[in-house]
C-alpha positions, 0 to 999 in steps of 0.5 A: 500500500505505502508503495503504490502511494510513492508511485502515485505521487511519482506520476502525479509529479511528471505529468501535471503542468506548473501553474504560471502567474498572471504577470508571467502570462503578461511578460510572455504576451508583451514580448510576443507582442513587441517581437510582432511589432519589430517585424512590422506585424502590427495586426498581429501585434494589437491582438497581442497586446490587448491579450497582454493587457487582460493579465495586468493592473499595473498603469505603468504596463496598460500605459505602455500597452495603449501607446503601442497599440496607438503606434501599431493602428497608426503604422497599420494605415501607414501601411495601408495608405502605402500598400493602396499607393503601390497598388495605384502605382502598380496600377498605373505602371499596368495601365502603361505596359499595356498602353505600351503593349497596344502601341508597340503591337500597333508598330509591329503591325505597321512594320509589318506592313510597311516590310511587306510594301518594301518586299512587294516593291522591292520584288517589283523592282526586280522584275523591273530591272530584270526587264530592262536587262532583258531588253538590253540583251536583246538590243544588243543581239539584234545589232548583231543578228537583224532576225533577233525577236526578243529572248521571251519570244521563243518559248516554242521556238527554243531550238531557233533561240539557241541557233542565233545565240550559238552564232554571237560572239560579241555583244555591246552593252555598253552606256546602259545604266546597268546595275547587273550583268544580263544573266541571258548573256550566259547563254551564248556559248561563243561569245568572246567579247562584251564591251559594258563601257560607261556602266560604273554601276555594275553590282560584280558580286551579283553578277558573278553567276552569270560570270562563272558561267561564261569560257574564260576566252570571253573578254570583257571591257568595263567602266569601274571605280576599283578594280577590287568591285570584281572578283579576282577569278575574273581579272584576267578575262578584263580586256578593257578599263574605265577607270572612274576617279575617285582620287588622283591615286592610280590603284597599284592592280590596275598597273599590272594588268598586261593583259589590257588592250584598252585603258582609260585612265582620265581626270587623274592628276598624275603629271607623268604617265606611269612606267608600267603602263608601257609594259601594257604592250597588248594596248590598242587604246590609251587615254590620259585626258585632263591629267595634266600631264607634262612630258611624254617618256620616249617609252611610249615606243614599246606600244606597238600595237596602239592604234589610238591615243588620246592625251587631250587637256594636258600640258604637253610642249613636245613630242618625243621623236619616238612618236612615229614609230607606232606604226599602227597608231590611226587616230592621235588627239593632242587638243589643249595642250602646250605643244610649240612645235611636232617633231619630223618623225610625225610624217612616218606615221602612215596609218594615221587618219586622225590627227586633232592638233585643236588649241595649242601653241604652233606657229607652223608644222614641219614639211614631214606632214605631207607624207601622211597619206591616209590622213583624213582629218586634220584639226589646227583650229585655234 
């Protein structure tokens, strides 16, 4: 019996809760209370202290306790009034995303548009100029074959298109305002010679193609501002060049092109005629208009095969005695220059048609001239 009683006692002493004070439940409401507080939970901070305040007669703790609570409802509309301004700006910042939205959804739309105008033009301008190159093919196969009907009128005569076709061996394409190369010239299979003088505009790029597509004995003759515009693989079937300035600095490739058989090289303010022009010994044709060049070198002996030669507008007071042996020279144009008196050896030209000798200094000419049989034009105006 005495056992089971210290064994009753025992558990009576484990499982029974302790008892808290008044002030104890107070300090532990009024701790809980600030820790809210302090975290910014004023809601739950004003339920906790009016728990806190049912468990304290002090006045000192009720004062305390009422002036927290104060704080707590005035922090609380602060935070209301703050929480209501965000949700206006925020509304605000809404309104305008979707202002911006419409807009930007609005300038799409009209990009798009505006990109599908751009492409229906630029598709029209396509076909324009597709024409136009077309056209200039078919003039240029017409001044070679009178039967030429035009390339698009042979969809049921394919067999008689390529007849004529097969039978062109130059085309002159020339002073065209062509800004590609016609990709029907790619279907002359002889052609050897396509003369697009006066056609600076050419885009090569877009024209390598119809280039790649051409034998390699084609040669063409072009109006260019650098020879850099085409591609190197073509260089050496360029026959012919116009150079068009666009500073007084001959580009260094251009001087090395011995094939050339024509060169027009005017505008450029070089003062002597370079060297390596003299190694060009395949040229025909040679202009250095309005260069305001001085002296002509006795090299000019080597171009053999010259056949005009054009140094209007330069400052030239003479001639080397050289100048009559190019004996296949037919056309030789010394307008505004200085030139005082020609030397003897211009009489042993005997190929020679033109000679344009237009506002110079000569007082008279030498008795030599009068061998010039074939002399056609003679030009002393003054």
């Amino acid at each position: 019996m005495k056992k089971s009683i210290i064994i009753l006692l025992l558990l009576l002493g484990v499982f029974t809760k302790p008892v808290f004070s008044q002030e104890e439940f107070y300090e532990d409401l009024y701790n809980r209370a600030m820790s809210a507080y302090n975290q910014q939970n004023y809601l739950q901070a004003i339920q906790l202290f009016d728990q806190a305040q049912k468990y304290t007669k002090i006045q000192k703790n009720l004062d305390n306790i009422y002036a927290y609570k104060l704080l707590c409802i005035k922090k609380t509309e602060e935070q209301q009034i703050a929480l209501k301004t965000a949700l206006k700006k925020a509304e605000d910042e809404k309104r305008r995303a979707d202002s911006l939205v419409t807009i930007a959804n609005y300038e799409k739309e009209k990009a798009q548009k505006e990109k599908q105008k751009a492409e229906a033009a630029l598709k029209r301008a396509e076909e324009m100029q597709s024409k136009m190159e077309t056209a200039m093919f078919d003039k240029a196969v017409k001044e070679r074959n009178k039967e030429w009907k035009g390339y698009n009128n042979y969809e049921d005569e394919k067999d008689k298109r390529y007849e004529i076709l097969n039978q062109i061996d130059t085309l002159d394409l020339s002073n065209n305002a062509l800004l590609r190369l016609p990709k029907e010239v790619a279907e002359c299979p002889n052609l050897k010679h396509i003369n697009l003088l006066g056609n600076p505009d050419i885009n090569w790029k877009q024209s390598s193609a119809t280039l790649s597509k051409l034998k390699t004995e084609t040669h063409f003759f072009v109006s260019i501002y650098s020879l850099d515009s085409i591609p190197e693989e073509f260089h050496k079937q360029i026959y012919g060049i116009e150079l068009i300035r666009i500073n007084d600095s001959l580009p260094a490739n251009i001087l090395l092109q011995q094939q050339l058989q024509y060169l027009n090289i005017d505008m450029f303010q070089l003062k002597i005629i370079p060297k390596e022009i003299f190694e060009m010994l395949n040229l025909h044709y040679l202009s250095f208009e309005d260069c305001n060049i001085e002296t002509l070198s006795s090299e000019i002996v080597k171009l053999q095969n010259l056949t005009q030669l054009n140094l209007t507008g330069n400052q030239l007071t003479s001639l080397p005695p050289e100048i009559g042996k190019l004996q296949n020279l037919t056309q030789l144009n010394l307008t505004w220059n200085q030139l005082t008196s020609l030397p003897p050896e211009i009489g042993k030209l005997q190929n020679l048609i033109n000679l344009n000798l237009q506002k110079n200094l000569l007082t008279s000419l030498p008795p030599e001239i009068g061998k010039l049989q074939n002399l056609t034009y003679l030009n002393l105006q003054q």
